[in-house]
C-alpha positions as CSV (number, residue, x, y, z in Angstrom):
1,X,-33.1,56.7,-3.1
2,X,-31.9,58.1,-6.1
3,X,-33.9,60.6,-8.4
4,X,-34.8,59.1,-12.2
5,X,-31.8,61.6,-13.4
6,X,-29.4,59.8,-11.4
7,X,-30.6,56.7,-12.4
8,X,-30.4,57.6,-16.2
9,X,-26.7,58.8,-15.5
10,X,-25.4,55.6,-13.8
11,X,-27.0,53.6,-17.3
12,X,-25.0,55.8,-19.4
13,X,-21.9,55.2,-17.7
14,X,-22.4,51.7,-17.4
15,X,-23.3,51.4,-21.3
16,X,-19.9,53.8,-21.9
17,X,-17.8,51.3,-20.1
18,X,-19.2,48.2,-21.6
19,X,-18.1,49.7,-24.8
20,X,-14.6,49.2,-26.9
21,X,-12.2,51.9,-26.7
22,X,-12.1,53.5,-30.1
23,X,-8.4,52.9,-31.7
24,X,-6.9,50.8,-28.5
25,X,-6.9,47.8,-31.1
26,X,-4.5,50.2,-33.6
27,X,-2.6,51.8,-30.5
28,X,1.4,51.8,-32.1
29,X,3.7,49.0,-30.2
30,X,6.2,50.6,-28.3
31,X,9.6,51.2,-30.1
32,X,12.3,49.0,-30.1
33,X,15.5,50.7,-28.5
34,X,19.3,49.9,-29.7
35,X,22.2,52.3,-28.8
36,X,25.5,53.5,-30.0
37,X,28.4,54.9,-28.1
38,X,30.8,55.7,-30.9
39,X,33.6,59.1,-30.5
40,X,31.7,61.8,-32.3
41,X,34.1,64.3,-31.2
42,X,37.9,64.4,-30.5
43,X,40.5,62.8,-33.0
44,X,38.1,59.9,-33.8
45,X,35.4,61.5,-34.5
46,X,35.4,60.7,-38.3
47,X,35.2,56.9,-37.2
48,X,32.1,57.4,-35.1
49,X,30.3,59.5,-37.8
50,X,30.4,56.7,-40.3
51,X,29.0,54.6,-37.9
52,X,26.3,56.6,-37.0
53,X,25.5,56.8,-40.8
54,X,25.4,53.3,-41.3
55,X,23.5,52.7,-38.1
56,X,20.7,55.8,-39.2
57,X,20.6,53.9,-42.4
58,X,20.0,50.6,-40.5
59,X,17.2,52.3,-38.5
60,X,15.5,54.1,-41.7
61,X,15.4,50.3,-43.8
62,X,13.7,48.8,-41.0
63,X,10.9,50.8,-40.4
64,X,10.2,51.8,-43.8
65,X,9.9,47.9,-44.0
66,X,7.1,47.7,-41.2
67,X,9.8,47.7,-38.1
68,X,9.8,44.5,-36.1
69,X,7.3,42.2,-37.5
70,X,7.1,40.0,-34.4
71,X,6.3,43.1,-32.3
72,X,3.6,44.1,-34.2
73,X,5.5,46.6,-36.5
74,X,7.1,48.1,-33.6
75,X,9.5,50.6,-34.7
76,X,13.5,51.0,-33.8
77,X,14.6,53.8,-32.1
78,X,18.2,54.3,-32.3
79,X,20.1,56.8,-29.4
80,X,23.4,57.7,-29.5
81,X,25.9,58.4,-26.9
82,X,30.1,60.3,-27.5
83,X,32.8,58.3,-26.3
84,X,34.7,61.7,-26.7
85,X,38.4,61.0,-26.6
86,X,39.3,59.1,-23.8
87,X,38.8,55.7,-22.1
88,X,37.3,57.7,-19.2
89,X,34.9,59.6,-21.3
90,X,33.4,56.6,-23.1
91,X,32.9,54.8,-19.9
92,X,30.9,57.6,-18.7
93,X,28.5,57.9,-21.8
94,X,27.5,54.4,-20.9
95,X,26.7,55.1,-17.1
96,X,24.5,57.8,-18.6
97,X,23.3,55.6,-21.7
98,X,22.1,52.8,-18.4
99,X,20.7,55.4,-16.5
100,X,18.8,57.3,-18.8
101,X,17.5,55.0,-21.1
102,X,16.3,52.0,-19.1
103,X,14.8,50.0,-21.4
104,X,17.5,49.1,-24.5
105,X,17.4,45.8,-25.9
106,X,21.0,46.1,-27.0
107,X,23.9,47.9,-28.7
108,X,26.8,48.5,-30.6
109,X,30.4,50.8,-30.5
110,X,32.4,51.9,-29.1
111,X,34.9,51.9,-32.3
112,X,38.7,52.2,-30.5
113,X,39.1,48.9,-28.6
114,X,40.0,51.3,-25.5
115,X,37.1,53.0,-25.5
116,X,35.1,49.4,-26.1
117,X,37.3,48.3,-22.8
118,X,35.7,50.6,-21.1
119,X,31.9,50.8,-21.9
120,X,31.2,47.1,-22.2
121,X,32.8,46.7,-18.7
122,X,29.6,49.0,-17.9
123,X,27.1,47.3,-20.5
124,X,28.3,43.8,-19.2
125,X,27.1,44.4,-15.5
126,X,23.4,45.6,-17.3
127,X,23.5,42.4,-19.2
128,X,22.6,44.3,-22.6
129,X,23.6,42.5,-25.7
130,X,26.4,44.4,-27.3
131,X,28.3,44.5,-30.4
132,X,31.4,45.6,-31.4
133,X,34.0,45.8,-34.6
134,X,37.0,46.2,-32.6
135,X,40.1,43.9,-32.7
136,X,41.7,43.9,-29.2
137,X,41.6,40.1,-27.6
138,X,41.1,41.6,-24.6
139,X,37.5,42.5,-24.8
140,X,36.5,38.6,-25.1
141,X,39.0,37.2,-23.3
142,X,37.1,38.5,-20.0
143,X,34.7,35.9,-19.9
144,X,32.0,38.3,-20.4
145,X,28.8,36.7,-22.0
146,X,27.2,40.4,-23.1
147,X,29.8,41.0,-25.9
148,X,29.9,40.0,-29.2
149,X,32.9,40.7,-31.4
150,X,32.4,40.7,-35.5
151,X,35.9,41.6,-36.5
152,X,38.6,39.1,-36.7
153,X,40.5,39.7,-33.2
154,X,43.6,41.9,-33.5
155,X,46.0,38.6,-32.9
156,X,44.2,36.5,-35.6
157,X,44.4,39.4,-38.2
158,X,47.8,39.9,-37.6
159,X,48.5,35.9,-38.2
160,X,46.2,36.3,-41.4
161,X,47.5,39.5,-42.4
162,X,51.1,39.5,-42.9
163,X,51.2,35.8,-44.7
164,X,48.7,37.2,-47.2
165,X,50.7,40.1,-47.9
166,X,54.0,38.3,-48.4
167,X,52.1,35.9,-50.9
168,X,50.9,39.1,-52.6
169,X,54.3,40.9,-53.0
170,X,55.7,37.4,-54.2
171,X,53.2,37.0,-57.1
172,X,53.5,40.6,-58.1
173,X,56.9,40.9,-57.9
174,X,59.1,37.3,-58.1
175,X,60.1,38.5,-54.4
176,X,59.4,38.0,-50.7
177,X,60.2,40.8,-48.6
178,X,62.4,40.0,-45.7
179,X,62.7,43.6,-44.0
180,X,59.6,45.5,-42.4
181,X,59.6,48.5,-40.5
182,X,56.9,49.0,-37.7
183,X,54.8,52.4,-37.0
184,X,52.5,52.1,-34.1
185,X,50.5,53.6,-31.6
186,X,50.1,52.5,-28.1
187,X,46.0,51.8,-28.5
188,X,44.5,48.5,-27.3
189,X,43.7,46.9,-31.2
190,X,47.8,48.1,-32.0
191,X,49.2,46.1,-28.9
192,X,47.1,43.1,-29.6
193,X,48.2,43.0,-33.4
194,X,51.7,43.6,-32.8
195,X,52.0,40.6,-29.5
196,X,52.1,37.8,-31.6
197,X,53.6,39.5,-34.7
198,X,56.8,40.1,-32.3
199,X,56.2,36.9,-30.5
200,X,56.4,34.4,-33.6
201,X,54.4,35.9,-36.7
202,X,57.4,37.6,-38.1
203,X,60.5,34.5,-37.2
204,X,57.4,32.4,-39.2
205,X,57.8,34.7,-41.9
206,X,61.6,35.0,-41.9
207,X,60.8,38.8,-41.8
208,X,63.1,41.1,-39.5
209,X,61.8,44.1,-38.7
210,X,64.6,46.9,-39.0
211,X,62.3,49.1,-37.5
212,X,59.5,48.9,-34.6
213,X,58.3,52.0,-33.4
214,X,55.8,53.1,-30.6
215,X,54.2,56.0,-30.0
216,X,51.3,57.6,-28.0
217,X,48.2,59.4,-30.2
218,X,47.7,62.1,-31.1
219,X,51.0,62.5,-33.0
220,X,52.7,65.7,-33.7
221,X,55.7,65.4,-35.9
222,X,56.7,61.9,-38.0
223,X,59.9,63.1,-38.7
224,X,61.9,61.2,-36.6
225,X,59.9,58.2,-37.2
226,X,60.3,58.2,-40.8
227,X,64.4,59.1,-40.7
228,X,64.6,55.5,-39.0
229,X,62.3,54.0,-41.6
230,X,64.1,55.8,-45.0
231,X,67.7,54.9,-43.0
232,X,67.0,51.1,-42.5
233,X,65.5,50.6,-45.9
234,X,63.1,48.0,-45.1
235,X,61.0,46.3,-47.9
236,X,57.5,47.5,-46.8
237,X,56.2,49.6,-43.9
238,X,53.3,48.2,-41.4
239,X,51.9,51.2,-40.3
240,X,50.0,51.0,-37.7
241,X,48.5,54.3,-36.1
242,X,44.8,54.6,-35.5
243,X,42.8,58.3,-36.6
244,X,43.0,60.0,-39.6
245,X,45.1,62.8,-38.8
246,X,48.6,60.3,-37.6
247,X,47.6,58.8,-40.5
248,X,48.2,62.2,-42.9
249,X,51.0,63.1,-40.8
250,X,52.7,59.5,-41.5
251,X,52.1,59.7,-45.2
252,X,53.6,63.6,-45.6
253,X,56.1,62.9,-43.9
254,X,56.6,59.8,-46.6
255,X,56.4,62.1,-49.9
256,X,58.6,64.9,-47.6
257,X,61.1,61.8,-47.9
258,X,60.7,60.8,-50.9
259,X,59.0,57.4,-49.7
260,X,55.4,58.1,-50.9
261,X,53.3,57.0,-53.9
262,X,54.7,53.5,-53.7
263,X,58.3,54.1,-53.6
264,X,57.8,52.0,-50.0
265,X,55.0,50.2,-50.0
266,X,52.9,50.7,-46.7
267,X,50.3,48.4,-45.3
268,X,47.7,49.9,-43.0
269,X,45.4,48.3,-40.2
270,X,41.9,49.7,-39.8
271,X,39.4,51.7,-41.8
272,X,41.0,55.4,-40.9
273,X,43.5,54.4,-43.6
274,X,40.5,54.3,-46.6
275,X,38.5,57.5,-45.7
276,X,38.2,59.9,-48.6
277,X,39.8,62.7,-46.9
278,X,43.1,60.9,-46.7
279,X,43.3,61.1,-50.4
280,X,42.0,64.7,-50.1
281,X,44.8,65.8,-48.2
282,X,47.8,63.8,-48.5
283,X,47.0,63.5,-52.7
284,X,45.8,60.1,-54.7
285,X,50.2,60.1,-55.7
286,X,50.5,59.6,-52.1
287,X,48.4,56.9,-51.4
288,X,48.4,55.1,-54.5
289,X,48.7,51.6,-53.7
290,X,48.8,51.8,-50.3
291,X,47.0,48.3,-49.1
292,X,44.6,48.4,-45.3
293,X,44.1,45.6,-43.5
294,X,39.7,46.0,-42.6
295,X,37.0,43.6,-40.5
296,X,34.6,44.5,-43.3
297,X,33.7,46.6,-46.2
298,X,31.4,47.1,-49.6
299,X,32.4,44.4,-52.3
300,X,31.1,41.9,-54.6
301,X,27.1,41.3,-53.7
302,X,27.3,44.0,-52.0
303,X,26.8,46.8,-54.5
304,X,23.3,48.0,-53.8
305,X,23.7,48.7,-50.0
306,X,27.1,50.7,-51.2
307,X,25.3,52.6,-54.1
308,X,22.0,53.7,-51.2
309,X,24.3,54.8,-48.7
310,X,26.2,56.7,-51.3
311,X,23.4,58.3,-52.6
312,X,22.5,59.2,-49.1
313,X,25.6,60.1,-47.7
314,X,27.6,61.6,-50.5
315,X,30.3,59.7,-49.5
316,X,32.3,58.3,-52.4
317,X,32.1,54.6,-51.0
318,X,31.4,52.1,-47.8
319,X,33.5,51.5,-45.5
320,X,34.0,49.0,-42.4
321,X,32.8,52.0,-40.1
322,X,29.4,52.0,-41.5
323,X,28.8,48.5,-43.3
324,X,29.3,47.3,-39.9
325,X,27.1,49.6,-37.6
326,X,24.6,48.9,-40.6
327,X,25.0,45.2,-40.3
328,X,24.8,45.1,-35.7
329,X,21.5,47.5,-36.1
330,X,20.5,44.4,-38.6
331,X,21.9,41.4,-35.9
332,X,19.9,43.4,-33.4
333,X,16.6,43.4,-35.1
334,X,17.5,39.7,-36.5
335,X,17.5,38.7,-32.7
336,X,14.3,40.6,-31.4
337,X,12.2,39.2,-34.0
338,X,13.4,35.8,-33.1
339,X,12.9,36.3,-29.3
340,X,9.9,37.9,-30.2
341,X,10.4,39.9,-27.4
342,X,12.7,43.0,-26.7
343,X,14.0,42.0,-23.3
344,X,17.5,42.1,-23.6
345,X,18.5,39.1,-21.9
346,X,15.8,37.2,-24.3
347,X,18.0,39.1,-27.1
348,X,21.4,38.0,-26.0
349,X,19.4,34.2,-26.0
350,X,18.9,34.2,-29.5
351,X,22.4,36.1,-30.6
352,X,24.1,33.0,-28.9
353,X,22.3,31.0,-30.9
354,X,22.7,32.3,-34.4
355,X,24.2,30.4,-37.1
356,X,22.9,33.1,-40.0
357,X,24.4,32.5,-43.1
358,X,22.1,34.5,-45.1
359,X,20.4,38.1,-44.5
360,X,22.4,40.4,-42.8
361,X,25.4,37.7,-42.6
362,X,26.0,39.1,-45.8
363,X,27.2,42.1,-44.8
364,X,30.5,40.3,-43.1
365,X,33.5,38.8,-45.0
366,X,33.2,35.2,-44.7
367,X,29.4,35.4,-45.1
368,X,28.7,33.8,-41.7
369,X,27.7,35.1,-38.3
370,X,27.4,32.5,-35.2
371,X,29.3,33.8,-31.8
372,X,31.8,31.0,-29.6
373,X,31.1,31.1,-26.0
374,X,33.5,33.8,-25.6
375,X,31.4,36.6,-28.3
376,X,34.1,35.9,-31.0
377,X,32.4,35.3,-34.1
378,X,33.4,32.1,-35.6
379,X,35.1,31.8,-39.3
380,X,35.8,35.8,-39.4
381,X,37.5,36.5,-42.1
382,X,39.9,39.5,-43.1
383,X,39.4,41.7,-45.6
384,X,42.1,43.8,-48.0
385,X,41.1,47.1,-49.6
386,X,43.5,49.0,-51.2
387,X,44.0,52.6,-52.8
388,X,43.9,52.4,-56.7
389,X,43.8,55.6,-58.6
390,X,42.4,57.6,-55.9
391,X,39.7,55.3,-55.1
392,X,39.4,52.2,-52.2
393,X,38.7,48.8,-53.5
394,X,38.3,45.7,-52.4
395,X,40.6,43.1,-53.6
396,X,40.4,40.1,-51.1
397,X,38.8,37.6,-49.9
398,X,38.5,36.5,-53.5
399,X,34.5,36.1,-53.6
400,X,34.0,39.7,-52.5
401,X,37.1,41.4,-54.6
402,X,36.4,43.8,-57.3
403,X,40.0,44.1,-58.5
404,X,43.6,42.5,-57.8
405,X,45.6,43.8,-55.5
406,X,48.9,45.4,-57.0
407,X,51.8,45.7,-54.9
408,X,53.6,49.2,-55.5
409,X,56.6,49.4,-56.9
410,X,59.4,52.4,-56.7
C-alpha cells in the first residue's frame, strides 16, 4: 500500500501532466527547404555566384516578410550545392543534395544546360520540383514532369533572336545584313541555338554565314578563329561561347584585329556577355555596342529590386543570373503557400497550375509565368541588353527597355 509521500508524489505528477506545455503553442514551424546546384567553382563560376546572390536575396525578403504565411511563418532555408566544371560533377552534387537533405520541397540551377542535363536526370527520379534558366530543348523534351524551364528554349531564341536583330540593323542603318560569321562552343544551350539557325533560320533570313565555327571550352587562343572572321568580312559576328573568360579572349582578339569597339558588330547569347568584369578587362571601347541575347534581366518596373541588390551586392547592375534565381526562390515560395504544404510533390501540383501574371511573374520578360505539360513556360519572351558607354541596358522588349538599341557602326 503506498505511504502518504508516495501518494502526494503520484498527485503532483498527475497535476504536471494535465498541465500545458509552456511555449509548445509558439514552438517555430519547421523551415521550408529549396536548393541550388549552380558552378561556384571552375570556369563558370561567376555564373553560379550571381545566382546564389539573387537566390540569398530571395531567401532574406521572405523571412524578413514573416516566411511562409500558410506555414505558420515558417522560414526558408536555402542550401547550396557546386556543379564544379563538368557534367559529371554536377550530377554528383545532386546525389549528395538527395541524400543528405531529405526533405527539400524544390529547387533551382544548375546554370550550363549540360550541367542541368545532368542533375535534373537525378532530381526527376526524386520527383522535386525544379527550376531552371537554361535554353537547351533537350531538358524538356524528356518528358520529365519535375522540370520547369523559365528561359525561352535555345531553338525559340534563336528563331526570335536573329529576325529582331536584322530589323534592328535595318532601322539603324538603311541596311540588312546578308553575311554573319558564327563563333561557338560545343555546350548543350550553343548546339540547340545553332540546329535550327543552320537548319532554316538563316535561308529565312537570306543570311549566309561566311563563317561557322566550333570549338570545345575552355578556349585558349582566338587567333585562328578571328583570322577566318576579319578574312570573310561578314556583316555582324554571332558569337556564341559560354564563360567569361572565351568571352575576353574573343573580344582581344577583336581589338588585336582591329574588329573591336563596333568596327564588327557582335551579338552575344547569354548573360556571361553583360558581367562588369568584361568591361573591366577587355575596356568599355571594346565592348561598346556589343548587343546579348538574355532569358531575363532588370528593366522598366523593375528598378527597385535592381537598386536593393545593388546596394547589397555592389554590383553595378542585375543581371539574368540573379533576377532569375531571385524570381524561382519566389515561384518556389508562391507554390508552398498555395499547397499549403511543403511536400514536394504537393509543390510541383500547384507550379503546374500557375497562371501568375502578377507578383513574382514580374520578374520575367513577358510578365507571365504558367508551365505547358512539358515545363516550358508558355509566352517567354527574349530579352536584348546591350553595352552602351560602359554600362548594360536593356533595350527590348519595348515595355521593359530603358534605351534604344544602337547598332555599331565602323
Amino acid at each position: 500500500m503506498a505511504n502518504q509521500a508516495t501518494l502526494k508524489r503520484r498527485a503532483v505528477l498527475a497535476g504536471a501532466a494535465s498541465l500545458p506545455i509552456v511555449g509548445a503553442a509558439e514552438a517555430e514551424p519547421a523551415p521550408v527547404t529549396f536548393a541550388m546546384i549552380s558552378p561556384l567553382s571552375g570556369p563558370w563560376a561567376r555564373e553560379g555566384e550571381l545566382q546564389r546572390m539573387g537566390a540569398e536575396m530571395a531567401v532574406d525578403d521572405l523571412n524578413a516578410a514573416g516566411g511562409i504565411k500558410a506555414l505558420g511563418g515558417a522560414k526558408v532555408r536555402l542550401i547550396q550545392y557546386d556543379a564544379g566544371d563538368s557534367a559529371e560533377k554536377a550530377k554528383n552534387a545532386a546525389q549528395r543534395m538527395i541524400s543528405q537533405e531529405p526533405d527539400i520541397s524544390g529547387g533551382f540551377g544548375a546554370w550550363l544546360s549540360t550541367f542541368t542535363l545532368a542533375v535534373t536526370e537525378v532530381t526527376e527520379r526524386a520527383e522535386i520540383p525544379w527550376f531552371t534558366q537554361s535554353y537547351s530543348d533537350a531538358i524538356t523534351n524528356r518528358g520529365f514532369r519535375y522540370i520547369f524551364q523559365s528561359s525561352p528554349t535555345a531553338v525559340d531564341q534563336a528563331e526570335k533572336a536573329l529576325p529582331t536583330i536584322l530589323d534592328l540593323a535595318e532601322r539603324a542603318t538603311g541596311k540588312r545584313p546578308k553575311r554573319v560569321a558564327i563563333i561557338s562552343d560545343n555546350t548543350a544551350s550553343a548546339v540547340s541555338f545553332l540546329k535550327p539557325i543552320r537548319s532554316h533560320v538563316l535561308a529565312d533570313l537570306g543570311l549566309t554565314a561566311v563563317v561557322d565555327e566550333v570549338f570545345t571550352p575552355p578556349l585558349t587562343d582566338a587567333t585562328t578563329l578571328i583570322q577566318r572572321v576579319r578574312s570573310a568580312r561578314p556583316d555582324f559576328l554571332l558569337a556564341l561561347p559560354s564563360n567569361v573568360p572565351d568571352d575576353k579572349i574573343i573580344l582581344d582578339k577583336l581589338a588585336e584585329f582591329g574588329l573591336g569597339g563596333g568596327k564588327l558588330p557582335v551579338v552575344g547569347n547569354g548573360g556571361h556577355w553583360a558581367t562588369p568584369e568584361l568591361v573591366a578587362n577587355a575596356g568599355k571601347d571594346v565592348v561598346q555596342g556589343m548587343m546579348i541575347i538574355t532569358a531575363g534581366g532588370a528593366g522598366k518596373g523593375l528598378e527597385d529590386i535592381e537598386r536593393r541588390f545593388m546596394a547589397r551586392t555592389k554590383e553595378p547592375w542585375m543581371l539574368q543570373e540573379p533576377i532569375m534565381a531571385y524570381g524561382h526562390i519566389m515561384l518556389l515560395a508562391t507554390a508552398v503557400e498555395r499547397a499549403g504544404s511543403s511536400d514536394r510533390n504537393k509543390v510541383a501540383e500547384q507550379i503546374r497550375a500557375f497562371d501568375l501574371r502578377d507578383g513574382p511573374a514580374l520578374l520575367f520578360p513577358g510578365r507571365h509565368v504558367q508551365y505547358d505539360a512539358a515545363g516550358r513556360r508558355v509566352d517567354a519572351k527574349l530579352m536584348i541588353v546591350q553595352w552602351q558607354d560602359g554600362r548594360i541596358v536593356t533595350t527590348d522588349p519595348p515595355e521593359m527597355a530603358v534605351a534604344a538599341t544602337i547598332w555599331p557602326k565602323g
